[in-house]
C-alpha positions as CSV (number, residue, x, y, z in Angstrom):
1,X,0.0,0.0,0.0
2,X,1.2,3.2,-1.0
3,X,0.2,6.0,1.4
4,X,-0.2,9.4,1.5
5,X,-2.0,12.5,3.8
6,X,-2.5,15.5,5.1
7,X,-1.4,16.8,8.2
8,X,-2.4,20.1,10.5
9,X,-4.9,21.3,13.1
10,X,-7.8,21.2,12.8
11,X,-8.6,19.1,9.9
12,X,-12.7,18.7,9.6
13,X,-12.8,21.3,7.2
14,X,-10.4,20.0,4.8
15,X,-11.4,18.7,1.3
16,X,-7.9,16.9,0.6
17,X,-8.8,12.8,1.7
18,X,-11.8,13.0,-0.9
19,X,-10.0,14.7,-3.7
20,X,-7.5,12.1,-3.6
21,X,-9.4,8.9,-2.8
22,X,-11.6,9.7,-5.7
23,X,-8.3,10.6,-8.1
24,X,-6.6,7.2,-7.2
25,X,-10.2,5.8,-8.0
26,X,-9.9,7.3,-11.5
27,X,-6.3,6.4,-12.0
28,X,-7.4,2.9,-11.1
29,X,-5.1,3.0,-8.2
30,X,-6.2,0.7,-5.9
31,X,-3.2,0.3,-3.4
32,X,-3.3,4.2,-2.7
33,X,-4.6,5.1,0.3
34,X,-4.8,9.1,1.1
35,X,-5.5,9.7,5.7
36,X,-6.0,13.0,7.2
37,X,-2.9,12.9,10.2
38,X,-5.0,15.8,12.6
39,X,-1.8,17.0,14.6
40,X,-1.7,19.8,17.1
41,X,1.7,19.7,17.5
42,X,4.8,19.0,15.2
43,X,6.3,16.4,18.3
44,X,4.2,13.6,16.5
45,X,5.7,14.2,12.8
46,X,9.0,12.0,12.7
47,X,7.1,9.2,14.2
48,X,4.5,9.3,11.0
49,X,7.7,8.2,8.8
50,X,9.1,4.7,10.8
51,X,5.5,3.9,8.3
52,X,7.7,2.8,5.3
53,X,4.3,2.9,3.0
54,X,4.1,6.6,3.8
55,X,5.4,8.2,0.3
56,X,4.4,12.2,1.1
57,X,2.0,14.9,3.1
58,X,0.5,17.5,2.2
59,X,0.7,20.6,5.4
60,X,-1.5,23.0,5.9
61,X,-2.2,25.7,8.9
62,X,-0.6,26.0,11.9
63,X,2.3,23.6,10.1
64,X,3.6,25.0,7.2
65,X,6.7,27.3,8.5
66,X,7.7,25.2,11.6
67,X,7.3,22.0,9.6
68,X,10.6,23.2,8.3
69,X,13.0,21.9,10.7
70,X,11.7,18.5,10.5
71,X,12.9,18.3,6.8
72,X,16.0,17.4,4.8
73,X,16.0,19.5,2.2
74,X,14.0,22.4,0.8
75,X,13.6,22.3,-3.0
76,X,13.7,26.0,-4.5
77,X,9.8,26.5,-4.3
78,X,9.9,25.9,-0.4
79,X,13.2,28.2,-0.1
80,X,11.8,31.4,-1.9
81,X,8.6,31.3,-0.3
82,X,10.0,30.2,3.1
83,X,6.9,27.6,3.8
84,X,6.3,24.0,3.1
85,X,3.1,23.1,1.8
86,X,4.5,19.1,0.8
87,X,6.7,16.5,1.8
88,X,8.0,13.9,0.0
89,X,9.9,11.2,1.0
90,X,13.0,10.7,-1.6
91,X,15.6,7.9,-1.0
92,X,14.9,7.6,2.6
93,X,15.2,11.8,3.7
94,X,12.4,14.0,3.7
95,X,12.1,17.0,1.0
96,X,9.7,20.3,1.4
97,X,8.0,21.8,-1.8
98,X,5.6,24.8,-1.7
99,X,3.1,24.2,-4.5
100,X,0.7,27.2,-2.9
101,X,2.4,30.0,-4.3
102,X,1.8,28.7,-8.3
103,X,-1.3,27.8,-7.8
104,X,-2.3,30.7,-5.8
105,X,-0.2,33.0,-8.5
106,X,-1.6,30.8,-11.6
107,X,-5.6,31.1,-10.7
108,X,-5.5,34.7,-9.8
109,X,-3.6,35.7,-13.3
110,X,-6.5,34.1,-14.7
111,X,-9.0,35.8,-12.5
112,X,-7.7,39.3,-12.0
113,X,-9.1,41.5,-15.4
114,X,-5.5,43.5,-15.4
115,X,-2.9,43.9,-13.0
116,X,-2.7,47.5,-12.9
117,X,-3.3,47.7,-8.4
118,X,-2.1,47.0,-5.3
119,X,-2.7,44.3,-2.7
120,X,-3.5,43.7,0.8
121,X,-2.6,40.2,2.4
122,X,-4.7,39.9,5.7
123,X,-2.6,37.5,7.7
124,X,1.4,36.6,8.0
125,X,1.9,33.1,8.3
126,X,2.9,30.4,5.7
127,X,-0.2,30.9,3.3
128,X,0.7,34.6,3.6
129,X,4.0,33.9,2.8
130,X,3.1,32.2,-0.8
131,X,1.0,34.8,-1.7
132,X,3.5,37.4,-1.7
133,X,5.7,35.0,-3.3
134,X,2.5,35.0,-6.3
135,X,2.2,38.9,-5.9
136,X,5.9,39.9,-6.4
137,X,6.5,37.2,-9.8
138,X,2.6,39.3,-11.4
139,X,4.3,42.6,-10.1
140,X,1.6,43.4,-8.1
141,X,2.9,45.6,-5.1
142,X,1.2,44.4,-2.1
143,X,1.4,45.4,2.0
144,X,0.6,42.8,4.6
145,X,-1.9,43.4,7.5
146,X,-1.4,41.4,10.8
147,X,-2.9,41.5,14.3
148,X,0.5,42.7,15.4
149,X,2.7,45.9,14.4
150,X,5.8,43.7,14.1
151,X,4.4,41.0,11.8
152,X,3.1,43.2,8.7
153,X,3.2,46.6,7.7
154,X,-0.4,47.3,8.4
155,X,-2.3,46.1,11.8
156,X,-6.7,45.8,11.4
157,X,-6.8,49.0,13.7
158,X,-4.5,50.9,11.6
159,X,-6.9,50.1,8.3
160,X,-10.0,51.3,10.7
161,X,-8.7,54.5,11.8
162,X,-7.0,55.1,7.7
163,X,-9.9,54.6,5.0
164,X,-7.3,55.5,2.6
165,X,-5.9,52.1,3.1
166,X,-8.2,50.2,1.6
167,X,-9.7,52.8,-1.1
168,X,-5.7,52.4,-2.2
169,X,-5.6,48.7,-3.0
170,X,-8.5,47.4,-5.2
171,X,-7.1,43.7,-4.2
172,X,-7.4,42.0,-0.9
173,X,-6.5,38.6,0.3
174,X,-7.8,36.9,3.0
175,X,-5.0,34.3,3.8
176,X,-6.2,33.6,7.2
177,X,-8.1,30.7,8.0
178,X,-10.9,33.4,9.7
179,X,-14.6,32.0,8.4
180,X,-13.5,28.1,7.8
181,X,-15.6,25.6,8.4
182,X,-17.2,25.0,11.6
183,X,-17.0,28.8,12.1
184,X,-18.3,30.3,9.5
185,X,-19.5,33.2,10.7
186,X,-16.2,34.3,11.2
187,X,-14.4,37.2,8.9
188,X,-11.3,39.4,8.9
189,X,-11.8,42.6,11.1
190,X,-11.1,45.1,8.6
191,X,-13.7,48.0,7.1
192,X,-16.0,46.8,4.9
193,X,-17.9,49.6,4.7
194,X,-14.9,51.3,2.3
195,X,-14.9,48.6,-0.4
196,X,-16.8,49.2,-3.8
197,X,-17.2,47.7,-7.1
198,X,-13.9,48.2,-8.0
199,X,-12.3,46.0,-5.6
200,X,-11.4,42.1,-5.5
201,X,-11.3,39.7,-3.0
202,X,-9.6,36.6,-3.1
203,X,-10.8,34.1,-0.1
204,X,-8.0,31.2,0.4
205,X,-10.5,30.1,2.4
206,X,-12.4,27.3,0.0
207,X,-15.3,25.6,3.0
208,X,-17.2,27.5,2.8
209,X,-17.9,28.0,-0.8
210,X,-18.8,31.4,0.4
211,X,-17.2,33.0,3.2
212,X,-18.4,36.1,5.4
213,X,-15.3,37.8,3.9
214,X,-16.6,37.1,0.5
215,X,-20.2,37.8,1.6
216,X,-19.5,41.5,2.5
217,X,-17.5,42.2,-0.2
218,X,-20.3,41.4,-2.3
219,X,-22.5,43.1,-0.1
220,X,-20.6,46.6,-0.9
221,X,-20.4,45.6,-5.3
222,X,-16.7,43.7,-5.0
223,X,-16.0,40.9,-7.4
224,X,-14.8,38.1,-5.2
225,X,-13.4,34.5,-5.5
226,X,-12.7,31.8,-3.2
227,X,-9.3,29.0,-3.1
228,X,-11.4,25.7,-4.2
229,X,-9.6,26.2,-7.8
230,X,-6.5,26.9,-5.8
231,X,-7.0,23.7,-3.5
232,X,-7.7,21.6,-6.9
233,X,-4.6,22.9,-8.6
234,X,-2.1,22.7,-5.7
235,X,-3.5,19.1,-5.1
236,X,-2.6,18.1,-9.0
237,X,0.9,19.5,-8.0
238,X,1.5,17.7,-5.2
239,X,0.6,14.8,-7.7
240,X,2.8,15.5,-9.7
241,X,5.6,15.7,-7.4
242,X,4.6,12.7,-5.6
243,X,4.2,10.5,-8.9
244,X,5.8,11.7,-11.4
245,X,9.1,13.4,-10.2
């Protein structure tokens, strides 16, 4: 049996085990088996590996920086973005990809209408680390807004007491996991009573389909978009590393 998985904390909300259960149904692969390995803490990773049949994970939130250390090598998509979204296991040592950023990058090229604005990434971790990784490769200057002064270059309250802030950058993406699944009524604190018709949102958040993010950009004329083409084409990736490389 050929294994593979997904590992972070929580987990309930994740698509990933039936993507790939019904992909190795289609590719007639019947010794592939895909487990969701719901892990709080990183203490529990080396063990997963003494499982020879274990061939790669996929890592999502709280994971994706600190996985890191854990790892033999980074290939050049993990080093520029500085986050690990895959592991796979290659002559016995343990090697990180980031397949986030060209999938992220990829589907919003193909969304945006031009690429003539600026961007606001709402969070700083390892998801908001592949998006500015997207942003700079489009040239599409972009600021990041965190909860605290020292992580971004924008806090919420400094977009609440600045309107100009957001009437200055038509593009804004949530890369927090505020408004998954089971908490849903959840959204980034930030003004959404300055957004109009001319600005885009771009949800990495993909359950559910439509987020409260998404929801009040609508709500104010905003064209918005959520990650489940992202999740599909970073999936196919991972793939493609796993199988095919």
């Amino acid at each position: 049996m050929e294994k593979f998985g997904l590992i972070g904390y929580p987990l309930g909300h994740s698509y990933s085990k039936k993507f790939f259960t019904e992909k190795f149904e289609k590719l007639g692969l019947t010794n592939h088996k895909y487990d969701l390995f719901e892990m709080e803490y990183l203490k529990e990773f080396p063990a997963m590996w003494l499982n020879n049949d274990l061939h790669g994970v996929n890592v999502t939130i709280p994971h994706k920086e600190h996985v890191m250390g854990f790892l033999d090598y980074l290939d050049s998509s993990a080093q520029k973005v500085g986050a690990v979204n895959l592991v796979k296991r290659e002559q016995g040592k343990l090697k990180g990809y980031n397949t986030d950023y060209l999938s992220f990058k990829e589907t919003l090229d193909a969304w945006l209408p031009h690429k003539n604005l600026s961007a606001l990434i709402l969070g700083s971790g390892g998801a908001s680390k592949a998006v500015q990784v997207g942003l700079d490769e489009l040239d599409i200057d972009c600021d990041v807004v965190s909860r605290k002064k020292t992580s971004g270059d924008y806090t919420y309250l400094n977009l609440k007491k600045d309107p100009e802030i957001i009437g200055a950058n038509q593009l804004i993406i949530n890369a927090t996991p505020m408004g998954t699944y089971p908490e849903v009524d959840d959204r980034p604190d930030i003004p959404y009573d300055q957004l109009t018709n001319k600005h885009f949102l771009y949800d990495l958040v993909y359950n559910p389909e439509e987020t409260q993010f998404m929801k009040s950009g609508l709500a104010q004329g905003a064209t918005v978009k959520n990650g489940i083409e992202m999740l599909h084409l970073q999936a196919d990736k991972s793939w493609d590393i796993w199988y095919k490389q």
